[in-house]
Structure formats: structure tokens, C-alpha cells
C-alpha positions as CSV (number, residue, x, y, z in Angstrom):
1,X,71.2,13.5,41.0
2,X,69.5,10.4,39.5
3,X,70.9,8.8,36.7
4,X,68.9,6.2,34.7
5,X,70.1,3.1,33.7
6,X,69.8,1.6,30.3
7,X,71.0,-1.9,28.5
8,X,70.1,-3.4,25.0
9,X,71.0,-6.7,26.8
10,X,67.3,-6.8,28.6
11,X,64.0,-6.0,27.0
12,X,62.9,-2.3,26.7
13,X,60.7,-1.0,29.2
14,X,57.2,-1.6,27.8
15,X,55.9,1.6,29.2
16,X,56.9,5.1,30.3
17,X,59.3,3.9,32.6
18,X,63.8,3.5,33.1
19,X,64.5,-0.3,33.4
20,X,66.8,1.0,36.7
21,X,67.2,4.2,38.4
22,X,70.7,5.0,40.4
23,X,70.2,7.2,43.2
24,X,73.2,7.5,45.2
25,X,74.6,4.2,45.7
26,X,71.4,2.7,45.5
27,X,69.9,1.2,42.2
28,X,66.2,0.4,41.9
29,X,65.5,-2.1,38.9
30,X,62.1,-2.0,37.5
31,X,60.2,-5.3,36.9
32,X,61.2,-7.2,34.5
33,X,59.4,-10.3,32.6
34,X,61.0,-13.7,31.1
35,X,61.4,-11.8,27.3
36,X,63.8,-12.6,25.6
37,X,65.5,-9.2,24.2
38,X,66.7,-10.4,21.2
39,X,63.4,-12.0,20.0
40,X,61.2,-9.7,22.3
41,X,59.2,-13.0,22.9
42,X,59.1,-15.1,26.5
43,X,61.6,-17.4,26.8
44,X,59.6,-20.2,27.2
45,X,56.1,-21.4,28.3
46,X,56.9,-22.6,32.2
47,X,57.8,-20.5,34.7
48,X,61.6,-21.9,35.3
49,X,62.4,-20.7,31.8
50,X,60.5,-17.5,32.3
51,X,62.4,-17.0,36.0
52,X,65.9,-17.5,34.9
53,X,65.3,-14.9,31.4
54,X,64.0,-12.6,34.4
55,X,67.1,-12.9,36.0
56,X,69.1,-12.9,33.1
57,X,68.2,-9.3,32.5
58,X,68.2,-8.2,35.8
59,X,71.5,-9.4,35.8
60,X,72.0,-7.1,32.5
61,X,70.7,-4.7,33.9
62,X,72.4,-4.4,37.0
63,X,75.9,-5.5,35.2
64,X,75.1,-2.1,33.1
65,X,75.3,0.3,36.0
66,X,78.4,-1.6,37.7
67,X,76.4,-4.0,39.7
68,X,75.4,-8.1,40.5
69,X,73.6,-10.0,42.7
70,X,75.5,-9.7,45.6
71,X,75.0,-5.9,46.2
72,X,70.8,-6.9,45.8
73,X,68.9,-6.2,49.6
74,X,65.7,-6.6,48.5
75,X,63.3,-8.5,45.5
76,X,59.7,-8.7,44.5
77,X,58.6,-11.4,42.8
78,X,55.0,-11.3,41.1
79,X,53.6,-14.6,39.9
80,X,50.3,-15.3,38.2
81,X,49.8,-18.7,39.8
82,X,51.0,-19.2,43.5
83,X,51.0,-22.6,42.9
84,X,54.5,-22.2,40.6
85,X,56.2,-20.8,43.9
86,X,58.0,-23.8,44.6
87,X,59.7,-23.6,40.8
88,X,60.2,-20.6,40.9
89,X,61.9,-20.5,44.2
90,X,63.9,-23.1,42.7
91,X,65.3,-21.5,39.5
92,X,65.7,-18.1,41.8
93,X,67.7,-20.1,43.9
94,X,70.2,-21.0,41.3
95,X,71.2,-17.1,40.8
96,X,71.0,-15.6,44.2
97,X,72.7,-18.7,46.3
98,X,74.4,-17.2,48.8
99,X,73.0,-13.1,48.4
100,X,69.4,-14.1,50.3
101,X,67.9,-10.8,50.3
102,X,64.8,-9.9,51.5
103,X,61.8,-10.5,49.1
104,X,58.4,-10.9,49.0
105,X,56.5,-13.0,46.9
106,X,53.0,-12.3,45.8
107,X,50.4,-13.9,43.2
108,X,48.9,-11.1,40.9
109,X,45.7,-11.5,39.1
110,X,47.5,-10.9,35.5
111,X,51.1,-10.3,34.1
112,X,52.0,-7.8,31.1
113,X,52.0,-9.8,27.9
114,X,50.7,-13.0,29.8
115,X,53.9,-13.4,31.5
116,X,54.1,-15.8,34.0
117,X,56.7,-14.0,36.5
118,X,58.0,-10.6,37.1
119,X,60.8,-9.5,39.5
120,X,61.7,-5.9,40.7
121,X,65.0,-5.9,43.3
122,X,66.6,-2.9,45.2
123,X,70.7,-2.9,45.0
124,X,73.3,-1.6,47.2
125,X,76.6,-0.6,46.8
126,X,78.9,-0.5,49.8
């Protein structure tokens, strides 16, 4: 059975969607932007203050089924400029030191709301 995961400490899904899914022991976290849920604005105009809110409520959201960062195996990260890789890579680095799951990184021709960065991640739970 599948049970869906829900936390007022990350930004609502914006569409008909869960922000995570638990099957099993594994959790699937939908994408989620640099919003700040409390103001339901980004959390900034670069993309290191837009990663690390992204991160923030993954962490939220994963923290709300029983989860963290070290149980993540896999990431997708969507930015709207390639170019902001590099600082990006460098805020991500901050939060998932020594976890280093798999991930891909691709640029996408347009974010919801404008945003600048959006990461989905697959967790695991031993």
C-alpha cells in the first residue's frame, strides 16, 4: 500500500500531485522549487538561495515520513541556466556531503513560477 506524504514545513504541491509517495521502504519526493512555505514566495533571486530552500523542504519533507539525506540514492536536479551548475553544485554540496547519490543534472527550457532550480530525489530505507 502507498501512503502519501504530507508536511506544512514545504510548499504545497502546486498541482494534482503528493509532495512524496512511500512505497515500501522507498520514498519518492516530488520536485520541489526554492519557495519559501511560509511566504509561498522564492527565497531569493540567485540560484544558491533558491538551492538550499529546495533542500530545505526536501529535507521537510523527507523528515515528515521518518527520513534524511543519508537514506537519498538518487536526485534530479532541473536548472533553467546550465551555466549556474557550478553554484548549484556548490550549495548542494553543503547538504548531501558525504550521502553522494546518483543524480543527474539537466537544463530545462522553463521552471514553474520562474524558478530557477527544482530537485526530485528517490530515498531508501534499509
Amino acid at each position: 500500500m502507498n501512503t502519501t506524504v504530507k508536511t506544512a514545513k514545504a510548499p504545497a504541491a502546486l498541482g494534482p500531485y503528493s509532495q512524496a509517495v512511500k512505497a515500501g521502504t522507498t520514498l519518492y519526493l516530488s520536485g520541489q522549487l526554492g519557495i519559501d512555505p511560509k511566504t509561498g514566495e522564492f527565497a531569493g533571486d540567485t540560484i544558491e538561495s533558491q538551492t538550499a530552500r529546495s533542500l530545505e523542504n526536501l529535507a521537510a519533507v523527507l523528515a515528515e515520513a521518518g527520513y534524511g539525506f543519508e537514506d537519498v540514492v538518487k536526485c534530479t536536479v532541473l536548472l533553467k541556466n546550465i551555466d549556474d551548475f557550478a553554484a548549484m553544485n556548490s550549495v548542494y554540496e553543503d547538504y548531501l556531503k558525504e550521502t553522494r547519490p546518483a543524480r543527474a543534472a539537466y537544463a530545462v527550457a522553463d521552471l514553474p513560477k520562474g524558478g530557477l532550480v527544482e530537485i526530485e530525489m528517490i530515498a531508501v530505507k534499509q
